[in-house]
Phi, psi and omega in degrees: 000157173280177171229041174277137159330160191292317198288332174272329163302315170321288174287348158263001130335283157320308185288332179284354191288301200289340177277336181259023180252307172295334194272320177298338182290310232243015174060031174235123152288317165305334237255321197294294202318327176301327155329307192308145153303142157320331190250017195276142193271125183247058237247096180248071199312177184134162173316130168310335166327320195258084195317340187273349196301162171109168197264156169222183183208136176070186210270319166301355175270309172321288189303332150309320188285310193311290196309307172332302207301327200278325194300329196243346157207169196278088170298171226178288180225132175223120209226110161283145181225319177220139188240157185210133161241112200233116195019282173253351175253145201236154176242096239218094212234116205217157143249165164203153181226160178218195171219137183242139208328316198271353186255292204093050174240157195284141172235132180218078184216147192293156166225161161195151192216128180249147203237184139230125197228137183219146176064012187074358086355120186309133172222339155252135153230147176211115171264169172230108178205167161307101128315348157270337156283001201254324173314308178307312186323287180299351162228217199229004181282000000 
């Protein structure tokens, strides 16, 4: 872990959150992965169902869950509503909704993703979302 003081852990914490937010707004996926540690661990928990659900490791892992995700919905809304940060760890808490390709069905769901940021870089991610609705979406249950 680093040993930058908490007020500096915050804050690069924060720019980094805020940097894998813009790039994500502005759709460039080369841009968010770069936010990522070479080593960063990407855990998006879920249904075997659901090809993107699962854990990856490193920006190339990062960048897999992007494509997959994109491969299989339609985004629609991504809505940050609070972001909350205490030194290297960030809290990053929304809805979003999406239509997913192969169903047309709607995924409508809060989310939250806990980040860890050491060296100004993302080194942890853990998402949080409904996943029993992201399943029903994604199949025909």
């Amino acid at each position: 872990m680093s040993t930058q003081p908490t007020e500096g852990a915050a804050k690069a914490t924060r720019a980094a959150i805020d940097a894998y937010l813009a790039r994500l707004s502005q759709r460039d996926l080369d841009g968010a992965v770069q936010v990522f540690a070479e080593s960063a661990e990407f855990d998006a928990p879920g249904s075997s169902a659901v090809p993107w659900s699962g854990l990856r490791h490193g920006r190339e892992g990062v960048m897999t869950f992007f494509t997959t995700l994109h491969e299989y919905l339609k985004p629609e809304e991504f809505t940050v509503t609070h972001i909350v940060v205490d030194g290297e760890q960030g809290v990053i808490i929304g809805h979003l909704r999406d239509t997913v390709k192969a169903t047309g069905k709607p995924l409508v769901t809060p989310f939250a993703a806990h980040v860890t940021v050491v060296d100004g870089k993302i080194a942890r991610y853990h998402l949080f979302e409904d996943t029993h609705a992201l399943h029903r979406a994604v199949t025909d249950s």
